[in-house]
Biotite code that builds the C-alpha atoms (Angstrom):
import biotite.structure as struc

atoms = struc.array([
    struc.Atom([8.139, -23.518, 37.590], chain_id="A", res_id=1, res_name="UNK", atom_name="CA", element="C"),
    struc.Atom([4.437, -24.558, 36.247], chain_id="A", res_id=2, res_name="UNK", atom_name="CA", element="C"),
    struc.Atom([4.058, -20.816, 36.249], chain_id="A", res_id=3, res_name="UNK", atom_name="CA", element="C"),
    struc.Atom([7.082, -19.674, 34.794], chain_id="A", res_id=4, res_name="UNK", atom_name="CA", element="C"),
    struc.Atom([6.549, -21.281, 31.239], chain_id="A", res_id=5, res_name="UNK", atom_name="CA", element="C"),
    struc.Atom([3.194, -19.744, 30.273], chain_id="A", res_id=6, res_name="UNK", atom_name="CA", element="C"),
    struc.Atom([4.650, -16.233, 31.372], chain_id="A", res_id=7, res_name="UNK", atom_name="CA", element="C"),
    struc.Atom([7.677, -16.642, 29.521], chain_id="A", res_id=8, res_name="UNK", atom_name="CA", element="C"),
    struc.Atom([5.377, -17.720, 26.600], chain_id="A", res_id=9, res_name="UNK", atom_name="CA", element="C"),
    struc.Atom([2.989, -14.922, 26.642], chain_id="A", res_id=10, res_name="UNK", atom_name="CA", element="C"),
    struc.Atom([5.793, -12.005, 27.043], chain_id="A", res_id=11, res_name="UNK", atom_name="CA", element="C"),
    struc.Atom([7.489, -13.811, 23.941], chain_id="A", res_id=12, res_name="UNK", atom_name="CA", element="C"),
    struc.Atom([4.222, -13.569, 22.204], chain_id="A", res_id=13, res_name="UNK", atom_name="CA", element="C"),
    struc.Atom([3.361, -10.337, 23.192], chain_id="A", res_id=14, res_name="UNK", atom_name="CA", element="C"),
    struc.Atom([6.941, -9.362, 22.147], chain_id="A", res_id=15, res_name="UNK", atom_name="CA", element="C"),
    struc.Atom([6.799, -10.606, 19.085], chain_id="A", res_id=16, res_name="UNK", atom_name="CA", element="C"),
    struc.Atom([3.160, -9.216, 18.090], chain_id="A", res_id=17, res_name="UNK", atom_name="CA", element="C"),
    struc.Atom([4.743, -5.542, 19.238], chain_id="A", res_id=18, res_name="UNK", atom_name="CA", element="C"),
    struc.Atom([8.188, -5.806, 17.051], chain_id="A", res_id=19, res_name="UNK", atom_name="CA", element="C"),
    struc.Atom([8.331, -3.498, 14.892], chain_id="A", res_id=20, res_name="UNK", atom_name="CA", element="C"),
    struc.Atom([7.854, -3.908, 10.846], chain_id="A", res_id=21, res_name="UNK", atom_name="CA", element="C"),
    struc.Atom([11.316, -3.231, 9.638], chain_id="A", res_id=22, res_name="UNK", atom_name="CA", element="C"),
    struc.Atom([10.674, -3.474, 5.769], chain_id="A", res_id=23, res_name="UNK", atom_name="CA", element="C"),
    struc.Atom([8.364, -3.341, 2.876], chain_id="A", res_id=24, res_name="UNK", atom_name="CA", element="C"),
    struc.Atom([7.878, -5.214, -0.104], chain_id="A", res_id=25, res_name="UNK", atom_name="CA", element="C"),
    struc.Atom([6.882, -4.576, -3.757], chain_id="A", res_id=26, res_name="UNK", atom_name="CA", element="C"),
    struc.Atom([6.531, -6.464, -6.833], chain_id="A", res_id=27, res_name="UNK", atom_name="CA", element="C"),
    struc.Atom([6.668, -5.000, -10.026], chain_id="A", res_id=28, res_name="UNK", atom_name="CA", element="C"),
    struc.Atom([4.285, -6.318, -12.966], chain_id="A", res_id=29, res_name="UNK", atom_name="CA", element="C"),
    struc.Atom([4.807, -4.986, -15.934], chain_id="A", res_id=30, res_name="UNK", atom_name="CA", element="C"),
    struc.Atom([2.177, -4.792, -19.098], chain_id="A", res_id=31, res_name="UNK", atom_name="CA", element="C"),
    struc.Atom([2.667, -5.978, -21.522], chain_id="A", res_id=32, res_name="UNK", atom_name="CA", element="C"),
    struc.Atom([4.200, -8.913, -20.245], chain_id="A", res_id=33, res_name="UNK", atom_name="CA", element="C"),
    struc.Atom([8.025, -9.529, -19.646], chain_id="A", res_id=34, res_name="UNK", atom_name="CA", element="C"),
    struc.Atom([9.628, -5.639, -19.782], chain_id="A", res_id=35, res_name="UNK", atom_name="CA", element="C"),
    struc.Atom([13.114, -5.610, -18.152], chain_id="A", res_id=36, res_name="UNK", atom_name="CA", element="C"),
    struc.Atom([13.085, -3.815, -14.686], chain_id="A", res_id=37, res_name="UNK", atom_name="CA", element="C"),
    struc.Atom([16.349, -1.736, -13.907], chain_id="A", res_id=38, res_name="UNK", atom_name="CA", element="C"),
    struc.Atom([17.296, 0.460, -11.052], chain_id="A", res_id=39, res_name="UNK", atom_name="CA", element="C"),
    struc.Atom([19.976, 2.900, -12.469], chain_id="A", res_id=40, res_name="UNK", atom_name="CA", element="C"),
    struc.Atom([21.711, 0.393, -14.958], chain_id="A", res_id=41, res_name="UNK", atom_name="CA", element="C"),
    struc.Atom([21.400, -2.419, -12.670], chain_id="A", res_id=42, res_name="UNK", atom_name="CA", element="C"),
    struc.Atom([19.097, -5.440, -14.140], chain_id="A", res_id=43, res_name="UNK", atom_name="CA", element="C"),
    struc.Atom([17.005, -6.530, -11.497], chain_id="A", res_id=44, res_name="UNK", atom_name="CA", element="C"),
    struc.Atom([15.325, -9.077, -13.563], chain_id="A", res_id=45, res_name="UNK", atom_name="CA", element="C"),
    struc.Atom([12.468, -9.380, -15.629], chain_id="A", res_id=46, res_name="UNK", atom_name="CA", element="C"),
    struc.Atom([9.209, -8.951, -14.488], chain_id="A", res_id=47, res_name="UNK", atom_name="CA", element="C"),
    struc.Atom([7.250, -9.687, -12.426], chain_id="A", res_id=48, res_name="UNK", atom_name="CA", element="C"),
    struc.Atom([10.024, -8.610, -9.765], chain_id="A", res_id=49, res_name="UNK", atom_name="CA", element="C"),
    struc.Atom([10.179, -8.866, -6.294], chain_id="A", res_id=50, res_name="UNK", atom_name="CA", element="C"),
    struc.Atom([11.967, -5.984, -3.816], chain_id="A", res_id=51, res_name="UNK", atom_name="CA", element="C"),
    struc.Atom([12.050, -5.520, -0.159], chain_id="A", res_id=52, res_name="UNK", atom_name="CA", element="C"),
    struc.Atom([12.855, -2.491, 1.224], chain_id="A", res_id=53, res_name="UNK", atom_name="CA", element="C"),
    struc.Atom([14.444, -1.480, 4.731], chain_id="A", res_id=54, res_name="UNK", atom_name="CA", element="C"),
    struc.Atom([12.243, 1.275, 6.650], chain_id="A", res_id=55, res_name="UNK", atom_name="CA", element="C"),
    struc.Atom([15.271, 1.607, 9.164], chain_id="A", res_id=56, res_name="UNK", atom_name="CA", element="C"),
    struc.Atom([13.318, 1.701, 11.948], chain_id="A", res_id=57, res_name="UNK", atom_name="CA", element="C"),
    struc.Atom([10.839, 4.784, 10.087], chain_id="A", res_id=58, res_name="UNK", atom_name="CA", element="C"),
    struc.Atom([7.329, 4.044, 9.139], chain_id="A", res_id=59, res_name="UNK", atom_name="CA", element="C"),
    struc.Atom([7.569, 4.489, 5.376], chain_id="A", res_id=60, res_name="UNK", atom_name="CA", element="C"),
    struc.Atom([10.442, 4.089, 2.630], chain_id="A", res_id=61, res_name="UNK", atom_name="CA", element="C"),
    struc.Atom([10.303, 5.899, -0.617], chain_id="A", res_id=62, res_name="UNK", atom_name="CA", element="C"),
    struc.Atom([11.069, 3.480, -3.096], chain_id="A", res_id=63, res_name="UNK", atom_name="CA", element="C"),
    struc.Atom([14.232, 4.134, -5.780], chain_id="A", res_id=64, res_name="UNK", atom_name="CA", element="C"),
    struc.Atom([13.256, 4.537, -9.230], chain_id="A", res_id=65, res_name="UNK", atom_name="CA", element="C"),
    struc.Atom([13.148, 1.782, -11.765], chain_id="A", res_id=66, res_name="UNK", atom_name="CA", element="C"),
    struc.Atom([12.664, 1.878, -15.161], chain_id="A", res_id=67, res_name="UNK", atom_name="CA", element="C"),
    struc.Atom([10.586, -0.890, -17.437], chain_id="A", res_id=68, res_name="UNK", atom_name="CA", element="C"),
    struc.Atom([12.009, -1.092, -20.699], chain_id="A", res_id=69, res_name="UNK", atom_name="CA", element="C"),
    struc.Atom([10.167, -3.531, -23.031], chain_id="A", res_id=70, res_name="UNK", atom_name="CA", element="C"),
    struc.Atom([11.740, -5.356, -26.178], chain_id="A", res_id=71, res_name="UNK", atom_name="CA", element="C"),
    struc.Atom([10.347, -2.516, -28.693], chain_id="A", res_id=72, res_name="UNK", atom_name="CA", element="C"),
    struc.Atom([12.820, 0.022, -26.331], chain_id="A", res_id=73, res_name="UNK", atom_name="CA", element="C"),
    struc.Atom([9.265, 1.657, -24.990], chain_id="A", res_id=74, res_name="UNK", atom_name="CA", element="C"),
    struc.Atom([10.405, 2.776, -21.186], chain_id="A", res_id=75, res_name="UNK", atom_name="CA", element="C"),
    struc.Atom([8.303, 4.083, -18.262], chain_id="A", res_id=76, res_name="UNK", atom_name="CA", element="C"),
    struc.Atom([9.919, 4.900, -14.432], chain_id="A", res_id=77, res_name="UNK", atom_name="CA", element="C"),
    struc.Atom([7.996, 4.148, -11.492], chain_id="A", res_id=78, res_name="UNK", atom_name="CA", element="C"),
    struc.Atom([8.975, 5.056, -7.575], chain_id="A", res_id=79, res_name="UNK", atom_name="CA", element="C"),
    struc.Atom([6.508, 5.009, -4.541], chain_id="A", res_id=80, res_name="UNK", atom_name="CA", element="C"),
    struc.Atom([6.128, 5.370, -1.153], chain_id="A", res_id=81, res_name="UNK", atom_name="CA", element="C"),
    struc.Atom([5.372, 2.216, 0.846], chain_id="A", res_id=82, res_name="UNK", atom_name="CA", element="C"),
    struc.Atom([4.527, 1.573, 4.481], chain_id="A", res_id=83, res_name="UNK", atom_name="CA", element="C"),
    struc.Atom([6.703, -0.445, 7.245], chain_id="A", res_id=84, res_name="UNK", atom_name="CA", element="C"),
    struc.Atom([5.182, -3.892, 6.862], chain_id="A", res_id=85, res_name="UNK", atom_name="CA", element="C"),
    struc.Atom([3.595, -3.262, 3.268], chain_id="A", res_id=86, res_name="UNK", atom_name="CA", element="C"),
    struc.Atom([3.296, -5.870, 0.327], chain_id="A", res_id=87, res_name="UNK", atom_name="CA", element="C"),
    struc.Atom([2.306, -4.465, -2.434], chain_id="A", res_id=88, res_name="UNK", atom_name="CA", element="C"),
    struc.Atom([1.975, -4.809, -6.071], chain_id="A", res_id=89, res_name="UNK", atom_name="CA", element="C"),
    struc.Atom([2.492, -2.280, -8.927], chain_id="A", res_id=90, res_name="UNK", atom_name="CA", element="C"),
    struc.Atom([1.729, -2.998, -12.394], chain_id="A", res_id=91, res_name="UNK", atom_name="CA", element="C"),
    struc.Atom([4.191, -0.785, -14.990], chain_id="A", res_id=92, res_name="UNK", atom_name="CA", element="C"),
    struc.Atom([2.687, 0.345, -17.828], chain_id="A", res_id=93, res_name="UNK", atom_name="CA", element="C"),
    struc.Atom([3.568, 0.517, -21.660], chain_id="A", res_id=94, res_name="UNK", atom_name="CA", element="C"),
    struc.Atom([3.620, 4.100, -22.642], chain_id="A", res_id=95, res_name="UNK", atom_name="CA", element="C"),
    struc.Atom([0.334, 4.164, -24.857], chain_id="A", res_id=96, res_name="UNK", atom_name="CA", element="C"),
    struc.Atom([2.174, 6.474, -27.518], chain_id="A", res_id=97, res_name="UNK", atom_name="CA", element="C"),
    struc.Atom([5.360, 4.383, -27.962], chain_id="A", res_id=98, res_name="UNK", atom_name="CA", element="C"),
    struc.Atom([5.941, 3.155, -31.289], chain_id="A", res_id=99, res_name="UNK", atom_name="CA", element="C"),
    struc.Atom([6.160, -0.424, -32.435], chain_id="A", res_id=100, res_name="UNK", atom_name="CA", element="C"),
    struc.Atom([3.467, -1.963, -29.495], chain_id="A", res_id=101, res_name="UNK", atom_name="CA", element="C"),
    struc.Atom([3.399, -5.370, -31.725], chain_id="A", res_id=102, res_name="UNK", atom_name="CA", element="C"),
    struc.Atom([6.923, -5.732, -31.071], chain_id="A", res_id=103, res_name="UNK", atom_name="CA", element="C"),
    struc.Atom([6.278, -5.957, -27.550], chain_id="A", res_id=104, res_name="UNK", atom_name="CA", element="C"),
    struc.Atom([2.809, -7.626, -27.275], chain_id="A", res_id=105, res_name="UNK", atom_name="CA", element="C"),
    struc.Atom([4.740, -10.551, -29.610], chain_id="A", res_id=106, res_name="UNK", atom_name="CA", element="C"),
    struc.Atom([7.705, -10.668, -26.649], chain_id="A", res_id=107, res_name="UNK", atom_name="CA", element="C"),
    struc.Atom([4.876, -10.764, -23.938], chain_id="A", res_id=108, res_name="UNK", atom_name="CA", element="C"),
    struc.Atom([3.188, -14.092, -25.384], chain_id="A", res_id=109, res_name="UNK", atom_name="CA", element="C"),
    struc.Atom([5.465, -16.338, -23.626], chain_id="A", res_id=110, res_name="UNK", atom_name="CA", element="C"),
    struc.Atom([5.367, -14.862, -20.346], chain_id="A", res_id=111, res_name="UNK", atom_name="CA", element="C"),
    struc.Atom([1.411, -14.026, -20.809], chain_id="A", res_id=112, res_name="UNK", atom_name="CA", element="C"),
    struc.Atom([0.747, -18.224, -21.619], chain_id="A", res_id=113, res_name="UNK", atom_name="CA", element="C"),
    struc.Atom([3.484, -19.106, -18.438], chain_id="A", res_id=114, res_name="UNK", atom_name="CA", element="C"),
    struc.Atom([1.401, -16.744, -16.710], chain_id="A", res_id=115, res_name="UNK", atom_name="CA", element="C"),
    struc.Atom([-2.126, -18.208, -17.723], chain_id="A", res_id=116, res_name="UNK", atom_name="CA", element="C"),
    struc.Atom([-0.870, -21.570, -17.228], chain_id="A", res_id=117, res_name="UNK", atom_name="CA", element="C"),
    struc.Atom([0.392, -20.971, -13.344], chain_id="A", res_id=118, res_name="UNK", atom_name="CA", element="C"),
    struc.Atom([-2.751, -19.636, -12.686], chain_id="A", res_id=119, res_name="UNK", atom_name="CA", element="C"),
    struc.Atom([-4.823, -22.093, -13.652], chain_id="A", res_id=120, res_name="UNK", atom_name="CA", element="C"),
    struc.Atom([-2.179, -24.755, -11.728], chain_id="A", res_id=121, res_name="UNK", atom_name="CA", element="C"),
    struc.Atom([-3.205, -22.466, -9.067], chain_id="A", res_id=122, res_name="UNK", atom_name="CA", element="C"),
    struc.Atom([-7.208, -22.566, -9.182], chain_id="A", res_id=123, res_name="UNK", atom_name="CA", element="C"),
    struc.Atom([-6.708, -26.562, -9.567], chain_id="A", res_id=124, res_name="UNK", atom_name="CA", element="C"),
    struc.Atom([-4.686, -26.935, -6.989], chain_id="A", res_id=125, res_name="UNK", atom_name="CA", element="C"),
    struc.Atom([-7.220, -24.365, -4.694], chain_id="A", res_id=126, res_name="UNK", atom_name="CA", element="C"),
    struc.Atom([-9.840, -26.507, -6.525], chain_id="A", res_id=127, res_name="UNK", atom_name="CA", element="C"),
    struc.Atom([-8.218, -29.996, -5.206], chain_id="A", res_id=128, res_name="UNK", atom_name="CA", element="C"),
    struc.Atom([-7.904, -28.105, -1.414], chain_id="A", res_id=129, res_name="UNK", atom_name="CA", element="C"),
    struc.Atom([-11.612, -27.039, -1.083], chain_id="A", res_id=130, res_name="UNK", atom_name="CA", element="C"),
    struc.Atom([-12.764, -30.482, -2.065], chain_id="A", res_id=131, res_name="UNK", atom_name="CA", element="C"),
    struc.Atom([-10.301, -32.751, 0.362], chain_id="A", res_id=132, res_name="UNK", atom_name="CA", element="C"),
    struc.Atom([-11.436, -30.483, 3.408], chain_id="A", res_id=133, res_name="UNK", atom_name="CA", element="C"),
    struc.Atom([-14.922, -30.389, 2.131], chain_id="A", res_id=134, res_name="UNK", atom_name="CA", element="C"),
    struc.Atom([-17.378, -31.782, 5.017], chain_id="A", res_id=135, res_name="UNK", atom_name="CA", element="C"),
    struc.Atom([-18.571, -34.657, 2.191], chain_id="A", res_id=136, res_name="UNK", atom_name="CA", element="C"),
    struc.Atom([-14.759, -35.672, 2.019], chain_id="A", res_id=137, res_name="UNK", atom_name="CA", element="C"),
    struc.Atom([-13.825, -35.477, 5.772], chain_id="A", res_id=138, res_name="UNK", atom_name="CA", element="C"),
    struc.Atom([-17.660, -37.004, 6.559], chain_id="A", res_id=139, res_name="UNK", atom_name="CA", element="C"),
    struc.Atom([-16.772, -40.184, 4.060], chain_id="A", res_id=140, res_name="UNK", atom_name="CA", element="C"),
    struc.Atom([-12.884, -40.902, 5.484], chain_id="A", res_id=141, res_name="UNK", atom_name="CA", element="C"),
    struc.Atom([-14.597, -40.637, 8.981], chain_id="A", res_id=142, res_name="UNK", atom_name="CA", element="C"),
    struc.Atom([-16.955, -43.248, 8.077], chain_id="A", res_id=143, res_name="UNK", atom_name="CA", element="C"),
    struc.Atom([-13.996, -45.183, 6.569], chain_id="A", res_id=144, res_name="UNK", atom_name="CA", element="C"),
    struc.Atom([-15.763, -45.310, 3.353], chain_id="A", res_id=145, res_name="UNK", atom_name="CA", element="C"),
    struc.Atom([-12.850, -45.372, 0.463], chain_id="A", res_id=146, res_name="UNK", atom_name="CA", element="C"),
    struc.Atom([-15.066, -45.098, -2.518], chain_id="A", res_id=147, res_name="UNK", atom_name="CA", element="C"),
    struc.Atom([-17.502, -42.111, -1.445], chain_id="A", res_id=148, res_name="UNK", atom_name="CA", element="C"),
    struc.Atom([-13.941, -40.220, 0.006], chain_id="A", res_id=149, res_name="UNK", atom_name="CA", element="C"),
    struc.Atom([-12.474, -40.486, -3.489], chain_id="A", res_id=150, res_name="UNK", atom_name="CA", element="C"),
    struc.Atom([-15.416, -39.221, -4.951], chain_id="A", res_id=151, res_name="UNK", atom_name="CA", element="C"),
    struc.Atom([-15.948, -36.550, -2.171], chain_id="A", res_id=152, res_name="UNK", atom_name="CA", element="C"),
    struc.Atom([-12.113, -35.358, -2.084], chain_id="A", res_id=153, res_name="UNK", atom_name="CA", element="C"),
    struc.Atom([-11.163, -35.598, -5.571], chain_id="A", res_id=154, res_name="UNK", atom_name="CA", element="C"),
])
């Protein structure tokens, strides 16, 4: 029975490492900020946008056509081809001869300052990680020594 287990185990590893990819994802960026992303007429939201895509069982999918429309009405369409097991990103954009670009650069601020501000959130918070599993910080816990571990990990 000892035996059994690991061999069970490592054929449901080895199974798993060997399934095949069955989609592919893409986000769509768009800039300026904050264009509309449709597929036909269908809103899919505004971007950035998430998709996945079934390969049905093939190795690549070619991706349907969406459109970015921004608030001025400036549009570009984008399709590609993606890989089984792809995550990708693809930024849309602005046509550089559309008419009324301060239109849309004035409905991007919001989303460009949301934008800013996540990623900063997201440096702290990398900031805050690197620190608490810094050798200083797991050296001064070890030695049980509260004030050097908030000074190391913080």
């Amino acid at each position: 029975m000892r035996v059994l287990i690991p061999l069970a185990l490592a054929a449901l590893l080895s199974a798993c490492a060997d399934a095949p990819k069955t989609g592919a994802m893409l986000t769509y960026e768009t800039k300026p900020e904050g264009a509309k992303i449709y597929q036909g007429t269908t809103l899919l939201g505004t971007a950035p946008v998430r998709r996945t895509y079934p390969t049905d069982g093939k190795p690549s999918v070619d991706t349907p056509e969406v459109t970015a429309v921004w608030a001025s009405g400036a549009k570009t369409t984008f399709w590609t081809r993606l890989n089984a097991g792809d995550d990708q990103l693809a930024t849309l954009e602005r046509p550089a001869n559309a008419p009324n670009l301060d239109v849309d650069l004035a409905a991007a601020a919001p989303y460009a300052k949301k934008n800013k501000a996540d990623a900063d959130r997201d440096k702290d918070q990398t900031l805050r990680d690197q620190k608490a599993y810094s050798q200083a910080c797991l050296d001064a816990r070890a030695k049980g020594n509260l004030t050097a571990a908030a000074n190391a990990c913080n």
